[in-house]
C-alpha positions in Angstrom: 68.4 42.9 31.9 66.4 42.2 35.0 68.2 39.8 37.5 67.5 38.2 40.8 70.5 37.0 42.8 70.7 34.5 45.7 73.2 34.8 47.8 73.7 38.7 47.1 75.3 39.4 50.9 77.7 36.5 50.5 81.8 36.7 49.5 80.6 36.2 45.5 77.1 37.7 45.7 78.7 40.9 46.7 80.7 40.9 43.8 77.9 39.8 41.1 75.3 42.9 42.5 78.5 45.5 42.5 79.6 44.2 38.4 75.9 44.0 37.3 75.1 47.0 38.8 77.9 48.7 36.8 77.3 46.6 33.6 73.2 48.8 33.2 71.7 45.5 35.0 68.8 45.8 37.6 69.1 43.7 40.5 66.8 42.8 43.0 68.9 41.0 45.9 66.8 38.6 47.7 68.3 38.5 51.2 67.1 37.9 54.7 68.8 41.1 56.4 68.7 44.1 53.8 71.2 45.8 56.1 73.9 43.8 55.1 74.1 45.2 51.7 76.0 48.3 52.0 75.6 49.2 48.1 72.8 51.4 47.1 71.9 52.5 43.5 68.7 53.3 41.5 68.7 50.0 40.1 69.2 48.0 43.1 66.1 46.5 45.3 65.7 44.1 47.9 63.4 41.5 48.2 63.6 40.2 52.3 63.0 36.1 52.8 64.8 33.1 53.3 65.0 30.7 50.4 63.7 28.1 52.0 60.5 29.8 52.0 59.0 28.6 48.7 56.8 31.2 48.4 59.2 34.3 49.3 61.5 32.6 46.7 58.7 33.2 43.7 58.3 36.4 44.3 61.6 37.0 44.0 61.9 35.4 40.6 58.7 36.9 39.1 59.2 39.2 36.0 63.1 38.5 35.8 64.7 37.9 32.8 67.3 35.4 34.8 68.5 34.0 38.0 72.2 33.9 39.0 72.4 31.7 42.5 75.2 31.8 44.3 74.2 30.7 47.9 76.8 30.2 50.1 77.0 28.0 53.8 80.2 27.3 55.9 82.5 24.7 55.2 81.4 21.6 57.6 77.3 22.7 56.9 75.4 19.1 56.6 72.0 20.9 56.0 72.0 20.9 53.0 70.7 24.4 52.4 72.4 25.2 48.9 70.3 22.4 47.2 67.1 22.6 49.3 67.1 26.5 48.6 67.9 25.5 44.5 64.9 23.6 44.5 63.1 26.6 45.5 64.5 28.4 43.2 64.2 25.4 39.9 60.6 25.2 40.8 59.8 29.1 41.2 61.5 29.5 37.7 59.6 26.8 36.3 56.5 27.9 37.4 56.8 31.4 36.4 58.3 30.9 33.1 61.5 32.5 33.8 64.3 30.4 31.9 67.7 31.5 32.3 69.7 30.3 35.6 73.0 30.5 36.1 74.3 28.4 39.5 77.2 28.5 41.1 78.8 25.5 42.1 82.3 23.8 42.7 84.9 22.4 40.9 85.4 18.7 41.9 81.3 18.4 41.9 80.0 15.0 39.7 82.2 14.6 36.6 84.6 17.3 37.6 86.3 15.8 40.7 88.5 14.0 38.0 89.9 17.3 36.7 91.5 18.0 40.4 94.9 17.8 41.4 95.9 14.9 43.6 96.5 17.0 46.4 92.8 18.2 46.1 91.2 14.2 45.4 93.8 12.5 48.5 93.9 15.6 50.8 91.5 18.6 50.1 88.3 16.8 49.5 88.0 14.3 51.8 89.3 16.2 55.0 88.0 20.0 54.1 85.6 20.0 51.5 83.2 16.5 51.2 80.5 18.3 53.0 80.2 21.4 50.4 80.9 18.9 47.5 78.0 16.7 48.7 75.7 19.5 48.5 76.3 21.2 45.2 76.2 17.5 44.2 72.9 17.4 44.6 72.2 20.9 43.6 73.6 20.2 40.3 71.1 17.0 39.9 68.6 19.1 40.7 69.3 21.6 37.7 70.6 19.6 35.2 67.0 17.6 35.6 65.2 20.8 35.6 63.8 21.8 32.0 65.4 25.4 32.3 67.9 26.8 30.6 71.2 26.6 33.0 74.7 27.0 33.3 76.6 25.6 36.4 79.8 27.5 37.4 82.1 25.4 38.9 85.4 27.4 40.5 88.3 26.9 42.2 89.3 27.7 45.3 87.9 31.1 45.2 89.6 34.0 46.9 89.9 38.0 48.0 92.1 38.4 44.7 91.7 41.6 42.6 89.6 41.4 39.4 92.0 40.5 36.1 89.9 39.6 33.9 92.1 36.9 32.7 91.3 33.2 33.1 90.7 30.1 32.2 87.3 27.7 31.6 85.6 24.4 30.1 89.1 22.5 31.2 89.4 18.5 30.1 91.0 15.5 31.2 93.6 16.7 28.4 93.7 20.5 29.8 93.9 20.3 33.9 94.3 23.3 35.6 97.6 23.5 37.5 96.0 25.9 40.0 92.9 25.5 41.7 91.9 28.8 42.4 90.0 32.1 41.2 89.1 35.5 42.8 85.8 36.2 43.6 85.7 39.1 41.8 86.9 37.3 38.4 84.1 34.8 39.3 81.6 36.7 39.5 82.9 38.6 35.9 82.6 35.2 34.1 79.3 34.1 35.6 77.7 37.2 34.7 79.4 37.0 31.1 76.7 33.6 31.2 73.7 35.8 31.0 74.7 36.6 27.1 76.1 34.1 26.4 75.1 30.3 24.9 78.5 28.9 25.3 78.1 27.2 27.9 74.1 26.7 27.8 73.5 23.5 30.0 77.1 22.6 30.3 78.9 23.0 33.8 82.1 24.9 32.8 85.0 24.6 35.3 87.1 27.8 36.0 90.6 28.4 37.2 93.9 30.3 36.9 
């Protein structure tokens, strides 16, 4: 399968080009310094741009068989620049015909936030994580509008943990997660299990331990 990812020089996006790599994918890795990807393979390539640049952004997405977006900015970013650069990428998709996005996100986003502890909802939230919250927010209204076909990803906590292969998804108010927390690479393993998979076709599964 052909696959652009956003975000490929960030703590997940590293992951996702390393696994899909490995799984036959080819990836083209739109990023605005190619230096910081230190992985090279026959199937790898590099488009350079910033996603904020509309037009940099359709390139990138022309001829794929799916998007995986997983754009990253520090915690107390107001910008902004995970939904403004998703637009980019919704409408690029749209307009090329290119169907199957898969979008990172958070859990406690929209209808999520009432599947998180009380430590995360009193404590966590507010004080640490309302500014990245407020952002995928809107980045999820924007592709749940969208007429593609999307899956939002919405982990925990994510961390440097080892792959395992072993965790949980799609929790309810009947099924909360004790722990709030996945590795990176264990994210990236189930958002690339997305691309063949209709499970969770326009749903926004959480994930956890």
């Amino acid at each position: 399968m052909k696959i652009t990812i956003f975000g490929a020089t960030g703590k997940v996006g590293h992951h996702l080009t390393a696994q899909a790599l490995k799984q036959g994918h080819t990836v083209t890795a739109f990023v605005r310094n190619p230096d910081a990807i230190s992985q090279s393979h026959e199937n790898l390539h590099f488009v350079q741009g910033d996603v904020m640049d509309a037009n940099a952004v359709k390139h990138a997405v022309t001829g794929q068989d799916a998007i995986i977006c997983a754009l990253g900015m520090h915690l107390m970013n107001k910008a902004g620049l995970r939904a403004k650069g998703t637009k980019n990428i919704v409408r690029a998709m749209s307009e090329t015909g290119i169907k199957r996005l898969i979008c990172l996100s958070v859990f406690g986003a929209n209808d999520s936030r009432d599947l998180l502890t009380f430590k995360y909802k009193a404590l966590i939230v507010p004080l640490i994580l309302r500014h990245v919250i407020a952002d995928h927010e809107v980045q999820e209204n924007i592709v749940t509008s969208s007429t593609l076909d999307w899956t939002l990803v919405r982990p925990g906590n994510f961390t440097k943990g080892d792959y395992t292969g072993v965790y949980r998804h799609g929790f309810t108010a009947a099924d909360k997660p004790s722990k709030i927390k996945i590795s990176q690479p264990d994210l990236a393993d189930f958002m690339l299990k997305q691309l063949k998979s209709d499970t969770y076709l326009q749903k926004a599964p959480c994930l956890s331990y």
